[in-house]
N, CA, C and O atoms as a GROMACS GRO file, in nm:
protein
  532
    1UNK      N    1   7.219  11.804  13.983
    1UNK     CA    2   7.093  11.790  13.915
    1UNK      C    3   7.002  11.691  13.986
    1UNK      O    4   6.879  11.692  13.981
    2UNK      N    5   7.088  11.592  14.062
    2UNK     CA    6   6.988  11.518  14.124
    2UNK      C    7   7.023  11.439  14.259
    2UNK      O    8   7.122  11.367  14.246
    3UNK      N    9   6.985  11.436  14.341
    3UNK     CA   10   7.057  11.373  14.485
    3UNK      C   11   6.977  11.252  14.491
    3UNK      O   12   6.857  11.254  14.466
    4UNK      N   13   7.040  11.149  14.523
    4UNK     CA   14   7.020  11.016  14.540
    4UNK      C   15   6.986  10.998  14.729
    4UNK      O   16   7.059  11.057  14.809
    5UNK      N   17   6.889  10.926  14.767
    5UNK     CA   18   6.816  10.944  14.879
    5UNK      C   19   6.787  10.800  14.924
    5UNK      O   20   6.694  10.731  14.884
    6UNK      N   21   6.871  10.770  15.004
    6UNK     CA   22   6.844  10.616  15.129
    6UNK      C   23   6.868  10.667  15.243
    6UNK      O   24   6.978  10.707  15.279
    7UNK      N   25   6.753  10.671  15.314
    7UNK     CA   26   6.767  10.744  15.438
    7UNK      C   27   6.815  10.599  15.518
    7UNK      O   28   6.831  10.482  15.482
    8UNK      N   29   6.831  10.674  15.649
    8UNK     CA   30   6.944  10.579  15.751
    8UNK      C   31   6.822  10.480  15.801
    8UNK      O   32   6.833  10.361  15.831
    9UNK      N   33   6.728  10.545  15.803
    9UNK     CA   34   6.563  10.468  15.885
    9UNK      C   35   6.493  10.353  15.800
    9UNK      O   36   6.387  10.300  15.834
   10UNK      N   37   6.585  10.312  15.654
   10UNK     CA   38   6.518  10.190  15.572
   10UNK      C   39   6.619  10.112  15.568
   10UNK      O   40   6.723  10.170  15.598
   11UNK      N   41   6.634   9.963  15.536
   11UNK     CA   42   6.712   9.897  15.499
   11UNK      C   43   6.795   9.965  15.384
   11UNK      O   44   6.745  10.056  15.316
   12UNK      N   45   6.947   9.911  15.360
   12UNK     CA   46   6.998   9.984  15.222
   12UNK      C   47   6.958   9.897  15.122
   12UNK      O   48   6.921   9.780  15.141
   13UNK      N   49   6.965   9.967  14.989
   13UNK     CA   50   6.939   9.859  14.885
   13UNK      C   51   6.996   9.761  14.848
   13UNK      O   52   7.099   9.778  14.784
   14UNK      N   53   6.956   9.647  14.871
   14UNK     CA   54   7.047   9.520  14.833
   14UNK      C   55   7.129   9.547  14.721
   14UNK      O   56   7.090   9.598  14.616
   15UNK      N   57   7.271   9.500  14.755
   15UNK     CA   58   7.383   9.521  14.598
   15UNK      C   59   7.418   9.639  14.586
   15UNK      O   60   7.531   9.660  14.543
   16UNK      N   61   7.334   9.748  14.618
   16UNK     CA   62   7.362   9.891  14.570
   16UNK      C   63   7.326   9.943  14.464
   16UNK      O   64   7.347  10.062  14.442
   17UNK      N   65   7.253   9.851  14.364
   17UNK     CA   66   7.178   9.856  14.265
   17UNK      C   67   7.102   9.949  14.231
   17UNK      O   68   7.054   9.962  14.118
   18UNK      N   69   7.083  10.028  14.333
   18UNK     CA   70   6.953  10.117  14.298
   18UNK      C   71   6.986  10.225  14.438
   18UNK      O   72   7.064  10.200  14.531
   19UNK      N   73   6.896  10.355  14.419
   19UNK     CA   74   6.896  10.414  14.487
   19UNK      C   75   6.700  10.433  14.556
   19UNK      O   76   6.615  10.461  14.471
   20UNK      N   77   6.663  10.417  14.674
   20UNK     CA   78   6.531  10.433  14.738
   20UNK      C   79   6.466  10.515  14.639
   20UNK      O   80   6.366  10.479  14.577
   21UNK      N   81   6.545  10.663  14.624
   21UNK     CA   82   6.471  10.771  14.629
   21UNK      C   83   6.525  10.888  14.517
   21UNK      O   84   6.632  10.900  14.578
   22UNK      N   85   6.540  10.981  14.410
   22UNK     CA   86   6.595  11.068  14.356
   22UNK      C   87   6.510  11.140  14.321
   22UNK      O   88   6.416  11.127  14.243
   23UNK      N   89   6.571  11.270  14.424
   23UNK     CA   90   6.511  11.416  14.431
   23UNK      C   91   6.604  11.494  14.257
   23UNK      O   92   6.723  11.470  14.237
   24UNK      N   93   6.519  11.580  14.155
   24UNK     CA   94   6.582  11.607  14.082
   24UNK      C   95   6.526  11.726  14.093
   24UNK      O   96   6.403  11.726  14.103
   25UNK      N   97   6.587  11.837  14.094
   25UNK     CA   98   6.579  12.008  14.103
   25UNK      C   99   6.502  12.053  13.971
   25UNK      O  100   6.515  12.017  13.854
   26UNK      N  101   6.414  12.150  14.034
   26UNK     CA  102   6.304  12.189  13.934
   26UNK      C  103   6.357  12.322  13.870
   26UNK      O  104   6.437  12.386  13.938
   27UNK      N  105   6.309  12.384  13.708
   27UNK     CA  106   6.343  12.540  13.708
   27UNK      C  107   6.450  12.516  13.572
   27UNK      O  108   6.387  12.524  13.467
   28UNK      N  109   6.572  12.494  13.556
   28UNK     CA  110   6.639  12.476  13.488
   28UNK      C  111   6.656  12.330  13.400
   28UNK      O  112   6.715  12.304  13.295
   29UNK      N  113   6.571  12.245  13.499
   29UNK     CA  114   6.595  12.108  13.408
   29UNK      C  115   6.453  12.036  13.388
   29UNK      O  116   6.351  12.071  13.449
   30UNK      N  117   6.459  11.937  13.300
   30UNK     CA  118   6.377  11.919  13.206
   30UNK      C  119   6.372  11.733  13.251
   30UNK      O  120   6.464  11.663  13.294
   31UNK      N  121   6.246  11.701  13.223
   31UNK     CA  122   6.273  11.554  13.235
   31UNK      C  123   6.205  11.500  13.108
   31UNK      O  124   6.104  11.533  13.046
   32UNK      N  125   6.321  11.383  13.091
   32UNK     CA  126   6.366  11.289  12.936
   32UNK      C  127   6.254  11.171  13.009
   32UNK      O  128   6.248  11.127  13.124
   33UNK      N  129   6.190  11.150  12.911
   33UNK     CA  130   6.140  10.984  12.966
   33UNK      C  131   6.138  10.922  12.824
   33UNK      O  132   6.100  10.964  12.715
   34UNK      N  133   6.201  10.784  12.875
   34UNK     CA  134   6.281  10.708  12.734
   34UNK      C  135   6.215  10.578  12.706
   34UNK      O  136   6.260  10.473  12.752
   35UNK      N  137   6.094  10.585  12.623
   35UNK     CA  138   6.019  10.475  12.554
   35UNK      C  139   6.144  10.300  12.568
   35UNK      O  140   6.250  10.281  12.508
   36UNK      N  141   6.074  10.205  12.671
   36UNK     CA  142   6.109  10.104  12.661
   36UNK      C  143   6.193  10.083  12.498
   36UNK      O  144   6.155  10.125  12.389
   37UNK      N  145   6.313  10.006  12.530
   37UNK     CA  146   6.395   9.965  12.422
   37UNK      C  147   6.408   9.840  12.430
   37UNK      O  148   6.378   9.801  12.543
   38UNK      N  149   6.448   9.738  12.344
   38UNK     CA  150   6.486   9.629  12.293
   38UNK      C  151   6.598   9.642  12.219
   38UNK      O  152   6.637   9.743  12.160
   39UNK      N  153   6.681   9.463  12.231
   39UNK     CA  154   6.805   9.503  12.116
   39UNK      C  155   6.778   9.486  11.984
   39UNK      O  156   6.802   9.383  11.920
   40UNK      N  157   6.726   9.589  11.941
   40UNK     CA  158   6.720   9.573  11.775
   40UNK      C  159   6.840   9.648  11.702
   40UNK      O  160   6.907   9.749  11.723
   41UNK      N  161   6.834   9.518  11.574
   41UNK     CA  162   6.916   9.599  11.478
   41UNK      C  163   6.878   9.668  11.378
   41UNK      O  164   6.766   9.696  11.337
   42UNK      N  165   7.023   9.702  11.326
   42UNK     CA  166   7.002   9.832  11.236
   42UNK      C  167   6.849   9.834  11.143
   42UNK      O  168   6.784   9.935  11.116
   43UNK      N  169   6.818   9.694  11.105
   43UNK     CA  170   6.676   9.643  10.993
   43UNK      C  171   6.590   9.651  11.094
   43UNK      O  172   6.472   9.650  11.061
   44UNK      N  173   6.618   9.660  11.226
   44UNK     CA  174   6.480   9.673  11.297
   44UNK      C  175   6.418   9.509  11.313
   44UNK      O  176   6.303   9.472  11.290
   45UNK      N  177   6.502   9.449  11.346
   45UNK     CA  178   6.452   9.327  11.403
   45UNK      C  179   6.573   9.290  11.514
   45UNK      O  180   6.683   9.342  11.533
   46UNK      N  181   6.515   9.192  11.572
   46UNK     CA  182   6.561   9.176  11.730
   46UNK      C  183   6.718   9.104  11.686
   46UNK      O  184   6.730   9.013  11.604
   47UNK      N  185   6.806   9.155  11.744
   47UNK     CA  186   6.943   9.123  11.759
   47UNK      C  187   6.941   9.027  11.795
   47UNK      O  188   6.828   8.979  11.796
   48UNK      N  189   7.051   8.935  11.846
   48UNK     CA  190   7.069   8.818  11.933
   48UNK      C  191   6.967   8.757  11.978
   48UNK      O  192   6.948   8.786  12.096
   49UNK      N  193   6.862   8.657  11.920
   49UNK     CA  194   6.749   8.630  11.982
   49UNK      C  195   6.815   8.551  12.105
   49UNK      O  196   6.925   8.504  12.075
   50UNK      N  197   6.777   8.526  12.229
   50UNK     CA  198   6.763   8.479  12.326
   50UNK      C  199   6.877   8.484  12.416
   50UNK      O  200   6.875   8.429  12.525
   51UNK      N  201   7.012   8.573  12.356
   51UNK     CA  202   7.110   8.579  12.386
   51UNK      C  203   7.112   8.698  12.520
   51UNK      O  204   7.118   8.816  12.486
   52UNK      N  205   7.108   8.672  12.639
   52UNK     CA  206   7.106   8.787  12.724
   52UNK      C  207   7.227   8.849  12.731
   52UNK      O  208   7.199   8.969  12.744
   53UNK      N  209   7.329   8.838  12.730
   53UNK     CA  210   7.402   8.940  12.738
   53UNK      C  211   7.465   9.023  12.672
   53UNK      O  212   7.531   9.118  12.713
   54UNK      N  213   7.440   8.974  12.524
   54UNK     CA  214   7.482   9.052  12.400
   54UNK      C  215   7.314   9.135  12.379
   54UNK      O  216   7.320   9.239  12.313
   55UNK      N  217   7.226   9.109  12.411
   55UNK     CA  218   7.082   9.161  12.416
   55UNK      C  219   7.111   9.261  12.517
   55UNK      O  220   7.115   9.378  12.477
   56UNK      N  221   7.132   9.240  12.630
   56UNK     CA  222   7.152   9.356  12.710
   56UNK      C  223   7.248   9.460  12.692
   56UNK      O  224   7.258   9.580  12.715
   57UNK      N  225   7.309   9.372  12.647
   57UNK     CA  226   7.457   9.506  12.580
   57UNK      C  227   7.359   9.604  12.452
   57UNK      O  228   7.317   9.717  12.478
   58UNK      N  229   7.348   9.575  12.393
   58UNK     CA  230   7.256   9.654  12.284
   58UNK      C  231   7.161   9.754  12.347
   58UNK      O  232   7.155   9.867  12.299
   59UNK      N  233   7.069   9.711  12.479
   59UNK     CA  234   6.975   9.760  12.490
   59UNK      C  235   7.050   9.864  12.550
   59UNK      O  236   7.032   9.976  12.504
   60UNK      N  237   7.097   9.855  12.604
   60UNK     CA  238   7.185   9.977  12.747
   60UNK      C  239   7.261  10.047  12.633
   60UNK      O  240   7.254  10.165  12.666
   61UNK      N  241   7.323  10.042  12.528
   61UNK     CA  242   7.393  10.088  12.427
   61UNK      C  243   7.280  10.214  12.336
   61UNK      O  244   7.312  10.327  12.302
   62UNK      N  245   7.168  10.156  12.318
   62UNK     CA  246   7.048  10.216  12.246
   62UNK      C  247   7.004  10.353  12.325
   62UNK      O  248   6.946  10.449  12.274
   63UNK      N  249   7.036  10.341  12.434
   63UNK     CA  250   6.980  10.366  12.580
   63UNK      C  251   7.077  10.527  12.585
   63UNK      O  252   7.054  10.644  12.558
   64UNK      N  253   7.171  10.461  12.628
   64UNK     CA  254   7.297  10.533  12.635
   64UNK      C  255   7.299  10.623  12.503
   64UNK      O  256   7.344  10.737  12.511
   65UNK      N  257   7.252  10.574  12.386
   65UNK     CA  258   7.282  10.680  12.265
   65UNK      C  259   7.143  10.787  12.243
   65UNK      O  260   7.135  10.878  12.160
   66UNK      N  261   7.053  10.750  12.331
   66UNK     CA  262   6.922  10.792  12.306
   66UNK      C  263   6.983  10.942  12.419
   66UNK      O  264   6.983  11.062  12.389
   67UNK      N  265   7.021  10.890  12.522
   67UNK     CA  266   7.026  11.027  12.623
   67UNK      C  267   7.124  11.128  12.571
   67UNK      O  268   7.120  11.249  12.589
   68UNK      N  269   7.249  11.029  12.478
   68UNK     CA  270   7.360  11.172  12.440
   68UNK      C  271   7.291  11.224  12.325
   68UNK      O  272   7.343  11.332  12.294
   69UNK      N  273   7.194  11.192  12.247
   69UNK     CA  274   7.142  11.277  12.185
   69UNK      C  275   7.036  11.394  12.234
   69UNK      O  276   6.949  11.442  12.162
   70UNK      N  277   7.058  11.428  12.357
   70UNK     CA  278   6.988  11.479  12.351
   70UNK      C  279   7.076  11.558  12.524
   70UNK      O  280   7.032  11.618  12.622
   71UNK      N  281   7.228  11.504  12.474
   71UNK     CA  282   7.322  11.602  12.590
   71UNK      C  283   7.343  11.562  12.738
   71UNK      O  284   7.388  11.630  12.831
   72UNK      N  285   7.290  11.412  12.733
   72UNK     CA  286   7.244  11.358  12.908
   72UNK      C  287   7.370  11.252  12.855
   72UNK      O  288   7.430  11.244  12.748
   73UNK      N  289   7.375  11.188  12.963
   73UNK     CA  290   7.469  11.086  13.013
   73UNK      C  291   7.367  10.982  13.122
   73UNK      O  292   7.250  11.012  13.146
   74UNK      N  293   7.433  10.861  13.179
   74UNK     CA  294   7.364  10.803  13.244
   74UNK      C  295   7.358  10.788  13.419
   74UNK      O  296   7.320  10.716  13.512
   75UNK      N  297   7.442  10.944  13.373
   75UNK     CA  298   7.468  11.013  13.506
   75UNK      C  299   7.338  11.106  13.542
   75UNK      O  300   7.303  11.154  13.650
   76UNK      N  301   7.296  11.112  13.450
   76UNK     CA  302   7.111  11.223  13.450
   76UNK      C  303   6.997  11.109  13.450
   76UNK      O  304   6.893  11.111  13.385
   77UNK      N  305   7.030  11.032  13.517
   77UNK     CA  306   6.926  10.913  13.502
   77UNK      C  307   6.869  10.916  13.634
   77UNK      O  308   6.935  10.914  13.738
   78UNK      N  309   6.739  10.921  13.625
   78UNK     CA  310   6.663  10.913  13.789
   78UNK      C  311   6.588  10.800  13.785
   78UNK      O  312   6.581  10.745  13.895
   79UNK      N  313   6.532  10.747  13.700
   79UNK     CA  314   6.480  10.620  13.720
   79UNK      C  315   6.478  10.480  13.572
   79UNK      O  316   6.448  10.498  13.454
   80UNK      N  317   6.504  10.403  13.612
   80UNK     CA  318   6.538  10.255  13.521
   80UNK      C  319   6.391  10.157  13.563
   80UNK      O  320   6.361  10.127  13.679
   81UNK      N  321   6.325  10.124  13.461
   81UNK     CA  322   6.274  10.022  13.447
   81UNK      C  323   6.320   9.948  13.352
   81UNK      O  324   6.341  10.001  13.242
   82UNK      N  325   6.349   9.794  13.374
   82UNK     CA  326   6.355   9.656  13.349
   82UNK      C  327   6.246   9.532  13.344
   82UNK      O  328   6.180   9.489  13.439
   83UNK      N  329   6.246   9.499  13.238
   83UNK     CA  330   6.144   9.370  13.215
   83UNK      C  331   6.248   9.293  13.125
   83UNK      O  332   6.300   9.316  13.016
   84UNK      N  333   6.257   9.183  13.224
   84UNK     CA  334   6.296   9.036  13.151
   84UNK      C  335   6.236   8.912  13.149
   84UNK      O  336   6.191   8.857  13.251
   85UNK      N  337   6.232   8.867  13.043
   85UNK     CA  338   6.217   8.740  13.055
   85UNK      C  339   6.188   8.617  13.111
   85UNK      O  340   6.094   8.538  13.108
   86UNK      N  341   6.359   8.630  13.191
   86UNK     CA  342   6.341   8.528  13.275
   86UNK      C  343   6.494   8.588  13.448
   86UNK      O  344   6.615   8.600  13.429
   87UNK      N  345   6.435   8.605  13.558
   87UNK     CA  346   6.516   8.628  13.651
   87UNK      C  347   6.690   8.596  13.622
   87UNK      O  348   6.778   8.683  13.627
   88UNK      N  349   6.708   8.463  13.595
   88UNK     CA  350   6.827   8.490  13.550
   88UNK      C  351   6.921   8.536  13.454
   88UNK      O  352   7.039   8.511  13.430
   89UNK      N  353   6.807   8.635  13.391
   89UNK     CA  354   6.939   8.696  13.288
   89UNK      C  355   6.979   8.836  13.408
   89UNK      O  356   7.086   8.897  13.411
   90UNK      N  357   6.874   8.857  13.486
   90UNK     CA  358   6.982   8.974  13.604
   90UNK      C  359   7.140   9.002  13.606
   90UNK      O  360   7.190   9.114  13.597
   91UNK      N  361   7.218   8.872  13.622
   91UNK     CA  362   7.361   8.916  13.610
   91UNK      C  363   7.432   8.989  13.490
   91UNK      O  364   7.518   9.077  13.497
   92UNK      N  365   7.372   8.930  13.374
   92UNK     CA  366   7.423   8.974  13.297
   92UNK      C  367   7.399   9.097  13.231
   92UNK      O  368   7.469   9.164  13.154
   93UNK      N  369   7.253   9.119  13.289
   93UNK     CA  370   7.206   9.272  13.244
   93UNK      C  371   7.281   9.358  13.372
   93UNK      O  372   7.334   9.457  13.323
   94UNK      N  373   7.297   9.354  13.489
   94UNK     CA  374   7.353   9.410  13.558
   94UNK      C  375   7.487   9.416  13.576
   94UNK      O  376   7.524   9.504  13.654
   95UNK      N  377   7.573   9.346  13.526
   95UNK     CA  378   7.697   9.365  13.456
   95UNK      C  379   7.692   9.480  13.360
   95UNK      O  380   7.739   9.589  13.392
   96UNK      N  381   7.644   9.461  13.255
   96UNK     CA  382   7.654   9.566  13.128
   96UNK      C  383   7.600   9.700  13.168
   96UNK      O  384   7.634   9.805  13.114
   97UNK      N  385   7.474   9.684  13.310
   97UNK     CA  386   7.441   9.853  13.333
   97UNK      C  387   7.562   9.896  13.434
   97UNK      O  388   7.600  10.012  13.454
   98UNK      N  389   7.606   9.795  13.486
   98UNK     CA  390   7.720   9.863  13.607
   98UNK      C  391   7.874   9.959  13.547
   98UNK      O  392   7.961  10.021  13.609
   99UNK      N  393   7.856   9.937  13.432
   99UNK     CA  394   7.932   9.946  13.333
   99UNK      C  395   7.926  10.098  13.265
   99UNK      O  396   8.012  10.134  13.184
  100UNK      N  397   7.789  10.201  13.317
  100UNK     CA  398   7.725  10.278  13.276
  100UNK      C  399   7.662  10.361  13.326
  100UNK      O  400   7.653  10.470  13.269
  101UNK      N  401   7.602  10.340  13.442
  101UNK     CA  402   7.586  10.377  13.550
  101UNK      C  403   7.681  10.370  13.674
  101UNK      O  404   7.674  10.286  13.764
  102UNK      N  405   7.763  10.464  13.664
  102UNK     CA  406   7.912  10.463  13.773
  102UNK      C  407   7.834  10.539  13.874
  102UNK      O  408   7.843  10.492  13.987
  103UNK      N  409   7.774  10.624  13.864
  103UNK     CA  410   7.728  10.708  13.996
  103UNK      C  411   7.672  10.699  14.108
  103UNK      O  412   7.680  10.593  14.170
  104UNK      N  413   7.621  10.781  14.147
  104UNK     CA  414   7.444  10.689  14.214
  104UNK      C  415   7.393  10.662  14.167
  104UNK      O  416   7.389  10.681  14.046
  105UNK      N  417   7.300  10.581  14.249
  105UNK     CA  418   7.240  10.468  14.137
  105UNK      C  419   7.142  10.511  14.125
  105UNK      O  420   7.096  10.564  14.226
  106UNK      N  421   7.055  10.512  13.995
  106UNK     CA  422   6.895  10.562  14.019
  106UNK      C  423   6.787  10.476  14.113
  106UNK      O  424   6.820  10.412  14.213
  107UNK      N  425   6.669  10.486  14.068
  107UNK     CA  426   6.576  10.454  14.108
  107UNK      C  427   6.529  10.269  14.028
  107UNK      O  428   6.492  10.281  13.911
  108UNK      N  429   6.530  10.212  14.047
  108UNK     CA  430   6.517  10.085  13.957
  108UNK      C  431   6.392  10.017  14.010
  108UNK      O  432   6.343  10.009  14.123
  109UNK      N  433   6.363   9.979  13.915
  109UNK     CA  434   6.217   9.794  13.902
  109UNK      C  435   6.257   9.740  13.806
  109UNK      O  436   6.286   9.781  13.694
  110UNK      N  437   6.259   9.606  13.872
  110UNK     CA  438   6.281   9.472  13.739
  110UNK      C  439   6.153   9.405  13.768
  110UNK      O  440   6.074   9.404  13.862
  111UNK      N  441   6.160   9.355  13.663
  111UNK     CA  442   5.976   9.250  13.651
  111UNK      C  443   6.038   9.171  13.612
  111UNK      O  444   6.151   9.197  13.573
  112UNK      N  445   5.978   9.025  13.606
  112UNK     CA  446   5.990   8.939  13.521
  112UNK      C  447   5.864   8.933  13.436
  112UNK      O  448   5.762   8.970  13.494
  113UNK      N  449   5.854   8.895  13.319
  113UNK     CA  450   5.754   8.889  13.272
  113UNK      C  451   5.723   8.779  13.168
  113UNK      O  452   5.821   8.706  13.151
  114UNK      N  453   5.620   8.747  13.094
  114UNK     CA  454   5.599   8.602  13.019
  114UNK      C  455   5.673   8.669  12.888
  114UNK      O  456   5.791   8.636  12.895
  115UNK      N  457   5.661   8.712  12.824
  115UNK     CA  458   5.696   8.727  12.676
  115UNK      C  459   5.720   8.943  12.688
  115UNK      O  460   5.680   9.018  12.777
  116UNK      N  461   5.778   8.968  12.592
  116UNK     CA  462   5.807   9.095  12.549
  116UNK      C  463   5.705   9.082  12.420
  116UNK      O  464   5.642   8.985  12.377
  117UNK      N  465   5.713   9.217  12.376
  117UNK     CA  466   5.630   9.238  12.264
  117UNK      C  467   5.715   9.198  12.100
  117UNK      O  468   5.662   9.234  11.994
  118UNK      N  469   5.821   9.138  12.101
  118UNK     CA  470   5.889   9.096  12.002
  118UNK      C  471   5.948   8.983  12.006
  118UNK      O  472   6.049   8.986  12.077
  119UNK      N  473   5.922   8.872  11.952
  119UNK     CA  474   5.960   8.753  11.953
  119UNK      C  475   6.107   8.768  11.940
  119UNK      O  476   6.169   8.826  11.850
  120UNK      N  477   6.169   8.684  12.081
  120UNK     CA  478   6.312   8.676  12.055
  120UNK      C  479   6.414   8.740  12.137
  120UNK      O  480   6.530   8.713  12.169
  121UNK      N  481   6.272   8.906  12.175
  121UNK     CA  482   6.363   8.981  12.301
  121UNK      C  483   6.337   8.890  12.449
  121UNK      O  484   6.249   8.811  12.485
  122UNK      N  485   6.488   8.957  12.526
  122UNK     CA  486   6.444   8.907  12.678
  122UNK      C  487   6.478   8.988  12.752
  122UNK      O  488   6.481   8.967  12.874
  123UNK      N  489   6.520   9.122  12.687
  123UNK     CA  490   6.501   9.247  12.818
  123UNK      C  491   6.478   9.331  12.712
  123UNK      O  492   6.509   9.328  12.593
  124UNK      N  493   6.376   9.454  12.824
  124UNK     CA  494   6.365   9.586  12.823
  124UNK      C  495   6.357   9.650  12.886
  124UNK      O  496   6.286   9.638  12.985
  125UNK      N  497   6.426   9.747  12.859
  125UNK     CA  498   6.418   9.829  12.938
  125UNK      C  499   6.390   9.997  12.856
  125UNK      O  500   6.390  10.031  12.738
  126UNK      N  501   6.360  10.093  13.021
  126UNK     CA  502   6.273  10.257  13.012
  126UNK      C  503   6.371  10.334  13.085
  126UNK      O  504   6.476  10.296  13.135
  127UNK      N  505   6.310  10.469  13.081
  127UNK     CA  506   6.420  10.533  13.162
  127UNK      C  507   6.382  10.686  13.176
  127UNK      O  508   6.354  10.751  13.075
  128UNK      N  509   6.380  10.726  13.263
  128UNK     CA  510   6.355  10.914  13.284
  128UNK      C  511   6.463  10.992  13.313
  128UNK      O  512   6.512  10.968  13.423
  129UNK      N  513   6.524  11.091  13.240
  129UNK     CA  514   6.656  11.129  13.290
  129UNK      C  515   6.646  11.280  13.329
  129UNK      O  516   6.570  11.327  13.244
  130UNK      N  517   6.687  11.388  13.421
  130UNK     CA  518   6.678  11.481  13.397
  130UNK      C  519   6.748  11.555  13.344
  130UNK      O  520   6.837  11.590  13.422
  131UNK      N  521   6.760  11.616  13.215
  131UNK     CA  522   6.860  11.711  13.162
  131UNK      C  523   6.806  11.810  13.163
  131UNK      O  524   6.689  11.828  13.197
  132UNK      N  525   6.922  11.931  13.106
  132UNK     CA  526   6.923  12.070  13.085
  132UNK      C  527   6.847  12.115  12.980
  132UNK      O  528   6.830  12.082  12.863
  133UNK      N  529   6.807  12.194  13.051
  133UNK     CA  530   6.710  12.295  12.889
  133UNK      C  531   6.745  12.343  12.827
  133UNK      O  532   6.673  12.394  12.741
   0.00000   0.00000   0.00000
């Protein structure tokens, strides 16, 4: 469904984190694009305030339940956007996606950014996946 693309003529991606480039085949598949998430709970307020790695666990969890509803895995994932907080919660959000993303890696951007739109979050993250029709 989708080939992952670092040609030999660019540097590789630092860590392996990501893939340059993902070509996803047109005709039979469909592309998912997945409204930025936060870790909220069940009441709809922010989980773990300031806690990054129980925050990131949630978000990638939300993430992950958003695509099997709808028959994808995070193996149909072509591109990840990330906005945190603050640079060093990276390990710990990249722990919990490495965890989830076994394959190739998609396409990724992390930002840092001043504030999220909910007092308390410190990552979010988006996502485009291609599944089946």
């Amino acid at each position: 469904m989708r080939t992952a693309i670092d040609p030999p003529t660019v540097p590789a991606p630092p860590g392996g984190w990501y893939s340059h480039a993902v070509r996803g085949d047109v005709g039979t598949v469909a592309l998912l694009f997945v409204s930025g998430q936060v870790a909220l709970d069940e009441s709809g307020e922010i989980a773990h305030p300031g806690d990054r790695a129980r925050q990131s666990q949630r978000v990638v969890a939300t993430l992950d339940r958003i695509l099997a509803a709808q028959g994808a895995t995070f193996d149909d994932v072509v591109n990840i956007r990330t906005y945190v907080t603050d640079l060093a919660l990276l390990p710990a959000y990249g722990a919990v996606r490495a965890r989830h993303v076994t394959g190739a890696p998609p396409t990724s951007t992390t930002v840092e950014v001043a504030g999220l739109h909910r007092p308390g979050a410190v990552v979010e993250a988006d996502l485009v996946a291609a599944v089946g029709r």
